[in-house]
N, C-alpha and C positions, 0 to 999 in steps of 0.2 A: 637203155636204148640200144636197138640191134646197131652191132659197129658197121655196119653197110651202110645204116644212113648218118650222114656228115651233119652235124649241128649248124642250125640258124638261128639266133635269140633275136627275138624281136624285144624291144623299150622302150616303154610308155613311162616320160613321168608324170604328174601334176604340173600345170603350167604356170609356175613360180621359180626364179632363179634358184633358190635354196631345197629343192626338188629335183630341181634339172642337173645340179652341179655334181651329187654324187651318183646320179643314174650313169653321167657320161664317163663320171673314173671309173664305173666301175663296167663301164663297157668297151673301156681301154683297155682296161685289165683281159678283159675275155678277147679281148681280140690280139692283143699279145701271145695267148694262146691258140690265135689262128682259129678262131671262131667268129665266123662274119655276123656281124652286129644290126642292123636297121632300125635307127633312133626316131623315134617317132614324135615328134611336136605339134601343137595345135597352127593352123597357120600365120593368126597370129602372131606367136611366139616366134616361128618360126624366120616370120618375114623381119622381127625384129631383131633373132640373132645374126641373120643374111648380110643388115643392114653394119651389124657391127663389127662383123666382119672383114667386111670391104674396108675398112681400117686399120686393120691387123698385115703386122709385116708377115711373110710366108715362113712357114718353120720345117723343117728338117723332117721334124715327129711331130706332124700336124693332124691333131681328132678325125678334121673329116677328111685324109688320105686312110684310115681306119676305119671310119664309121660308113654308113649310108646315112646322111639326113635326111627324114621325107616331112610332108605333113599331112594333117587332114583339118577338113575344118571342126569349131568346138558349139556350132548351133548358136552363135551369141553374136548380135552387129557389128561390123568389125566398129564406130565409133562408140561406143556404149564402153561403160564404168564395171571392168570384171574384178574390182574391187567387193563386190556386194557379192560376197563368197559364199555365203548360202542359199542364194537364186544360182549362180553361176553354177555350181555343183549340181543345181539337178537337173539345169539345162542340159550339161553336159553328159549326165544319166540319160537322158530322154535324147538326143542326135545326136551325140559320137559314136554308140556301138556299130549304129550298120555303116556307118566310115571305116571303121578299123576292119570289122569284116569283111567289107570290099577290097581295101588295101592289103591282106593277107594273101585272101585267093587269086588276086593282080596277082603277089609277088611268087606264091605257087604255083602259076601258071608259066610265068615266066621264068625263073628262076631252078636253075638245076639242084640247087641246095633250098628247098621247102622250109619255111619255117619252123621250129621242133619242139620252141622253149619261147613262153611269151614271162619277161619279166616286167610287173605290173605294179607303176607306185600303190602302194594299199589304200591311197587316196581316190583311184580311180577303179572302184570294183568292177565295174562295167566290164572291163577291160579282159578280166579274171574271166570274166561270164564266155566273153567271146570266144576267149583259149578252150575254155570246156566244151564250148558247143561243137569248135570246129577240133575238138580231140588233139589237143596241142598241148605239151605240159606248160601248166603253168606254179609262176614263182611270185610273190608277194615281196614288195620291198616297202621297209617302212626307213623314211629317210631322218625320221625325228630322233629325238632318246628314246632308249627303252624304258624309260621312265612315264613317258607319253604315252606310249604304245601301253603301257600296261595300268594307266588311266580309263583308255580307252575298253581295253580287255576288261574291265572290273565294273564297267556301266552296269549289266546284270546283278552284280551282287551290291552295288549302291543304290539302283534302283528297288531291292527286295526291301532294304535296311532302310530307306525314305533319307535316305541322302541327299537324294534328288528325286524330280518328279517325272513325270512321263515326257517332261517338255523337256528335260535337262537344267531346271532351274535348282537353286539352292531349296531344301528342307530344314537341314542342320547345316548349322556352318563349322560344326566342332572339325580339329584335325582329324583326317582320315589313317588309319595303317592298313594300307592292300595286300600286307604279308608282315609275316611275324617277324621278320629281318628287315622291311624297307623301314627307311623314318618316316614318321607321321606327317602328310603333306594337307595342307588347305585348301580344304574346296573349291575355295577362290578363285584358283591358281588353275583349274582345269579349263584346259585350251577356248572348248565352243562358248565358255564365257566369257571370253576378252578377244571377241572379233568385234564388235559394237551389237548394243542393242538387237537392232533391227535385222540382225543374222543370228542370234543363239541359239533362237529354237530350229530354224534351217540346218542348220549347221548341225547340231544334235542329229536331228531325224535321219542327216547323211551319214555321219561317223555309224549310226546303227547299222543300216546297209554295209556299211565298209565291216564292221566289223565281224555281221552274218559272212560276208564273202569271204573273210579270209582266215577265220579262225580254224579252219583246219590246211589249211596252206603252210607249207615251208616259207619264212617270211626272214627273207636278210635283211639285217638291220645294222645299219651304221655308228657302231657303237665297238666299245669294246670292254671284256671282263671287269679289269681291275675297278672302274669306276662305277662301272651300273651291275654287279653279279645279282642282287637281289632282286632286281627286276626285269633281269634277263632270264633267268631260274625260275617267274613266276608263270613262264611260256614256254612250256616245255620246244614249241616248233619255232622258237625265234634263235636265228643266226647271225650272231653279230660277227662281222668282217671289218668294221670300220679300224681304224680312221683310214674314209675313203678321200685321201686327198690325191692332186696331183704332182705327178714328181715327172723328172727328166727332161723339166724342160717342153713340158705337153702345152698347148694351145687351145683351150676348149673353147669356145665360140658361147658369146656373152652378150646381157641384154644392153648392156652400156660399153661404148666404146673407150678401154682401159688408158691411163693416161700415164706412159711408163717414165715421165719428165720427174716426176717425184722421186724415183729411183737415186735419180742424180743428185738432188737435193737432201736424200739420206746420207746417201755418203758422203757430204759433206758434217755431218751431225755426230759430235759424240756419242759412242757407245753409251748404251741405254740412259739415253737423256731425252727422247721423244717422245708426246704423248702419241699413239694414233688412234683418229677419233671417227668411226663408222659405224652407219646406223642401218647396213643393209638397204634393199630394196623397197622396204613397206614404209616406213616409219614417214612421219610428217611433223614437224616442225609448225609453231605459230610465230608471226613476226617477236613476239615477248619471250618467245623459249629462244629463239637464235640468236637474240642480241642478249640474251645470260649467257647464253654456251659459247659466244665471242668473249665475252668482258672474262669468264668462268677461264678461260684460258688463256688470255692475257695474263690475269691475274699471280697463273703458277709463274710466270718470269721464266717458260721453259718450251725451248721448240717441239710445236706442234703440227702434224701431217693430219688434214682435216677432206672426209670425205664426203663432198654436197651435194647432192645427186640435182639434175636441173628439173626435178619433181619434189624436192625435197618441203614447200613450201603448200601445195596441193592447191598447183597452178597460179599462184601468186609469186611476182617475182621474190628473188630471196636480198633484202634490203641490209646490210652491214650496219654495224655501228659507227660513227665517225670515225677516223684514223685508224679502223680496222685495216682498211685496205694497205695503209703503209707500213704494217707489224708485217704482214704479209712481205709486201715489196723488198720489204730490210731486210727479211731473210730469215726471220725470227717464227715463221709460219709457212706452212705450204696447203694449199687449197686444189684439192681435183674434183672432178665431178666424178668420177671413176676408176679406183687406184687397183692395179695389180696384186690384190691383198695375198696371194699365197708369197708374190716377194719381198713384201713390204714385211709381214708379221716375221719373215725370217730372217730380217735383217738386223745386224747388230746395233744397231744404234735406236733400234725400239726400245723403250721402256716400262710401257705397258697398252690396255689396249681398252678402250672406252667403248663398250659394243652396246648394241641394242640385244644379244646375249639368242641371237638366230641359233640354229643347231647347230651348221657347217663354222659358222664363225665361232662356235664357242670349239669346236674341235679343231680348229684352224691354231685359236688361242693355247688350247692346252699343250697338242703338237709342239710346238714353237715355246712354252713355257714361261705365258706371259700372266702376269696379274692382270686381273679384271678390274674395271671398275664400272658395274651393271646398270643398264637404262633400259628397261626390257618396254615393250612396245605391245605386243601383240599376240595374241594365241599363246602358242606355249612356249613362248621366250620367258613368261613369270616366272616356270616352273625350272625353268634352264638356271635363272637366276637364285630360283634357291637353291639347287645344288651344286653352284658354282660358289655361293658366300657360307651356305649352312652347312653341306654335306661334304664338300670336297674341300672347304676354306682357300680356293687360289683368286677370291677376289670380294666387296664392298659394293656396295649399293648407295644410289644416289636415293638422296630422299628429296618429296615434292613440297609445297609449303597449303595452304588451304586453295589457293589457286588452280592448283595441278601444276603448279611450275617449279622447275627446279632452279634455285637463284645461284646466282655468280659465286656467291661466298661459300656454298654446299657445294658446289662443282671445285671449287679452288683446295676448299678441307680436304675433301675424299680423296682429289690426287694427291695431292702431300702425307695425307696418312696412308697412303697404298702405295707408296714412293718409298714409304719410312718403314714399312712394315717387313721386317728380313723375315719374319714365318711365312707368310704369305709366300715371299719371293722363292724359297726353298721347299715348299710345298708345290708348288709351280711347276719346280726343275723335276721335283718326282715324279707328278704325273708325267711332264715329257720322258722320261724315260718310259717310263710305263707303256705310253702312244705308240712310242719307237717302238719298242720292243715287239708289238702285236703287230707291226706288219714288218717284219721279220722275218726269213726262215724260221720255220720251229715256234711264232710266237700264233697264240691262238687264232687272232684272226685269221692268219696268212693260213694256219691250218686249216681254219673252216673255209674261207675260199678255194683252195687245191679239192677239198671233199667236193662241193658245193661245182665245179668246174667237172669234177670227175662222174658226178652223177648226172650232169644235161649232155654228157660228151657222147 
């Protein structure tokens, strides 16, 4: 790019908190670089980070004294269930592109510094399309593992071999190897089958599009060597920069209003003796699953930081077990609806971390050097979870009983044997080093961001 004209990156994520979280670090990142930013959200999304913001104390080094947040709308009723991820995805193919292309030429009309660089979740090809048309480079970002990403990349050569069908159904179910160095993964396991039923094939026929859009794109991806090289090596154009988390103290503006009272209540707790128990944004809870993962943790006899989100139950209130509440009160539990998790997981008196095995949270996890103990939920949290127990060994898996439930006494074993487990624990501390190390001066990612910053500059 000729040095006369000054860089504008426009940011489009997927409108999902676990989507959103690393587009904005990493549009901190560029704007620390003095590259003005315009974060683009559905409005929606938008109206409900606004909302949760208006909560939040004022910070020093506050995102939107950095950013521009705008929005546009996503073509979907504002009361309607954007839960049904395979309609919603192609609504938002078919009405968001001439929104963003409106909102572009607004902001080069107005705007002295034109837009230069559109970086585009890989979720949203549309998005991609619109860059091209209006001769804008553009940047793919894929915010999952590159293990996911490169499920996705390998649809062509599964569908030759009858892996799967045209619909993205199972053929064979035998383990797959997508390269002579990954390990053999389960079919199973691949994301567009564990959104529910009634979205797999939706869902498939969109990741197709995504994937026409961006396989010849630069596509950064939130990841980093030491842990995924086999599958970041199987794409030649993917760039991993991660772990893109937030550090100094940044404020990024959130779908749930963070409840920083738990803070306090940590530091009251011995050094690693907390479970923390968070299931991200999706997951849903039946009244039978919540009162096992109450009694499930009772049970360890050991203080627990438990994360409920006031959707957690899928609009049924969320009902306790008897004398739950005063294990709480005693002091013996703490309960948020929405906890500050980058301070929480880096706090010392965590002991490990009970996740639904989301991306951010499993890199959140690693960072910080915590054993797992995995309850994957949805998409490609399966796959997260096997290379969090199988490939990487930093954490255990809950198992379900014929019901799909997982009972009190299997929740009680696994944290006692993941409590007990010193390989686990030190296998843990390696990867954290490893995390560190890549964003670093000198440490790979940090390298591929400076390139990756030096080439939209």
């Amino acid at each position: 790019m000729s040095s006369s004209i000054k860089p504008h990156v426009l940011v489009i994520p997927f409108p999902l908190q676990g989507h959103i979280m690393p587009l904005m670090e990493l549009s901190h990142r560029l704007a620390g670089r003095d590259f003005p930013v315009t974060f683009v959200n559905t409005e929606h999304i938008h109206e409900r980070l606004m909302a949760a913001a208006r909560h939040r104390k004022p910070s020093s080094d506050d995102f939107a004294g950095k950013v521009k947040m705008v929005a546009v709308p996503d073509g979907w009723p504002s009361g309607d269930d954007r839960t049904k991820f395979g309609t919603f995805c192609h609504v938002m193919l078919k009405e968001m592109p001439g929104h963003l292309e409106n909102l572009i030429l607004d902001i080069n009309r107005r705007d002295d510094r034109k837009i230069t660089c559109v970086i585009a979740d890989a979720h949203m090809p549309w998005a991609l399309e619109v860059a091209e048309k209006l001769s804008i480079r553009r940047v793919a970002f894929w915010p999952a593992s590159a293990a996911t990403f490169s499920v996705m990349a390998s649809i062509p050569r599964l569908l030759e071999e009858r892996v799967i069908d045209s619909n993205g159904f199972l053929i064979d179910k035998r383990h797959v190897h997508l390269s002579d160095t990954m390990p053999a993964i389960d079919p199973a396991l691949f994301g567009w089958l564990n959104i529910g039923k009634e979205d797999e094939k939706e869902m498939f026929q969109y990741l197709l599009i995504c994937l026409q859009s961006v396989q010849d794109d630069l596509i950064l991806c939130n990841s980093f060597p030491e842990i995924e090289f086999p599958a970041i090596n199987l794409m030649k154009n993917l760039m991993p920069i991660g772990p893109l988390l937030s550090h100094n103290n940044m404020q990024f503006p959130m779908l749930w209003t963070e409840d920083s009272s738990c803070l306090g209540w940590l530091d009251r707790q011995p050094a690693r003796s907390v479970i923390y128990v968070s299931f991200g944004s999706i997951t849903l809870l039946n009244q039978h699953q919540l009162h096992e993962l109450a009694h499930g943790l009772e049970l360890t006899g050991r203080p627990f930081l438990w994360v409920s989100r006031p959707d957690l139950m899928d609009g049924s209130p969320a009902i306790y077990p008897d004398g739950f509440a005063g294990i709480v009160a005693a002091g013996h539990g703490c309960m948020v609806e929405w906890a500050p998790q980058k301070e929480v997981l880096s706090h010392p008196s965590i002991a490990c971390f009970l996740t639904h095995c989301g991306w951010n949270s499993t890199m959140e996890g690693l960072y910080n050097g915590l054993p797992f103990l995995c309850w994957s939920y949805f998409a490609d949290q399966h796959l997260n979870e096997y290379f969090i127990v199988e490939v990487w060994k930093v954490g255990l898996r809950v198992s379900k009983d014929k019901d799909g439930i997982v009972r009190k006494e299997e929740i009680k074993d696994k944290l006692e044997k993941l409590l007990h487990d010193e390989r686990i624990r030190m296998r843990a501390m390696e990867l954290k080093d490893m995390a560190r190390k890549n964003e670093m001066d000198g440490g790979d990612s940090s390298k591929n961001f400076t390139t990756f910053a030096d080439l939209i500059s």
